[in-house]
C-alpha positions as CSV (number, residue, x, y, z in Angstrom):
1,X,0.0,0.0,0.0
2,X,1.5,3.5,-0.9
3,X,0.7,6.4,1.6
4,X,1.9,9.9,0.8
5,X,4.6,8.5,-1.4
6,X,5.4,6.0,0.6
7,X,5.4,2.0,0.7
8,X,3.4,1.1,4.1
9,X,3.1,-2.8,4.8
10,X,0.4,-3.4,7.3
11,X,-0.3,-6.5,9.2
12,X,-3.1,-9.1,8.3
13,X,-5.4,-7.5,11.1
14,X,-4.2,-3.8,10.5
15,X,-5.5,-4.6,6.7
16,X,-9.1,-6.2,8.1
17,X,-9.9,-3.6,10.1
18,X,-9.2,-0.5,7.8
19,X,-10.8,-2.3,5.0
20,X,-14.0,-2.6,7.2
21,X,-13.5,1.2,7.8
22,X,-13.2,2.1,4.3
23,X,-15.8,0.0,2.9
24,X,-18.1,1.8,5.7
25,X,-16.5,5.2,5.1
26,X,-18.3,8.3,6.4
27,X,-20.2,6.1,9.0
28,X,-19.8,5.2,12.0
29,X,-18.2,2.1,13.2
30,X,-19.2,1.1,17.0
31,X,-16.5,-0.7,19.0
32,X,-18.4,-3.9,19.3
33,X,-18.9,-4.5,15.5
34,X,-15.1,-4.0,14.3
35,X,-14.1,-6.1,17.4
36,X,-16.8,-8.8,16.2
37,X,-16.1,-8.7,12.7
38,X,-12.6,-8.6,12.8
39,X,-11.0,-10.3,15.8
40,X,-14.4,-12.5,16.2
41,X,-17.5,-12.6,18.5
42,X,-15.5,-13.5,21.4
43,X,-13.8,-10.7,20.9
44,X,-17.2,-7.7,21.3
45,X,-15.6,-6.3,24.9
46,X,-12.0,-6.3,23.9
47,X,-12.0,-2.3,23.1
48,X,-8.5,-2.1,23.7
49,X,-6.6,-4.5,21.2
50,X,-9.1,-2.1,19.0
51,X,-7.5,0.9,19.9
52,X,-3.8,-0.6,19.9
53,X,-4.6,-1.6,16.6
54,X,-6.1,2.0,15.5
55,X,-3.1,3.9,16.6
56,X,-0.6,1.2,15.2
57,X,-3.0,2.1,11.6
58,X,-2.9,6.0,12.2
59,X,1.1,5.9,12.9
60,X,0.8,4.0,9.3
61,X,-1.1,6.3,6.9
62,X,-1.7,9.9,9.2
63,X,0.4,12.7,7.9
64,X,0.0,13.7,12.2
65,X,-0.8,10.4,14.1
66,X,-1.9,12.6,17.3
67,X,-4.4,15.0,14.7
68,X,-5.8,12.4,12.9
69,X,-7.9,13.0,10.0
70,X,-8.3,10.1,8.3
71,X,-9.8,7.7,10.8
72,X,-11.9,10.3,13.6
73,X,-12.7,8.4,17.5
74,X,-16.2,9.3,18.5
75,X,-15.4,8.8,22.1
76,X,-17.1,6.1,23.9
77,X,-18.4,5.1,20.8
78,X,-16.4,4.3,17.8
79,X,-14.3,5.1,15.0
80,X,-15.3,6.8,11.3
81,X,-13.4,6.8,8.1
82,X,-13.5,10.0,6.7
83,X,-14.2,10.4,2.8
């Protein structure tokens, strides 16, 4: 995957869960459905491997990682893809 010029190799999950972000861009994703749909059902409570995993994807493809635009949090809620 090329980012701003760049050649950015993301893991197996890194790749699940921004391809669920981008094929639901502009909407928003809840915790519990990104955590079911790509870590498993098991997985619904695990909010933080969700946010590790986020901020290991903004670090990726944000120009600024700590002012993200491409992937916004709605706090307490979920994450969006911005178009």
């Amino acid at each position: 995957m090329i980012v701003h010029g760049k050649e950015v190799k993301l893991t197996r999950i890194e790749w699940m869960l921004l391809n669920e972000l981008v094929g639901n861009a502009g909407h928003l994703m809840v915790y519990y459905d990104l955590l079911a749909r790509v870590w498993g059902p098991e997985y619904r409570d695990d909010i933080q491997i969700l946010r590790t995993c986020i901020s290991r994807i903004r670090q990726k493809i944000e120009k600024d990682p700590s002012n993200p635009m491409i992937i916004s949090t709605v706090p307490k809620t979920g994450y969006i893809f911005n178009k």
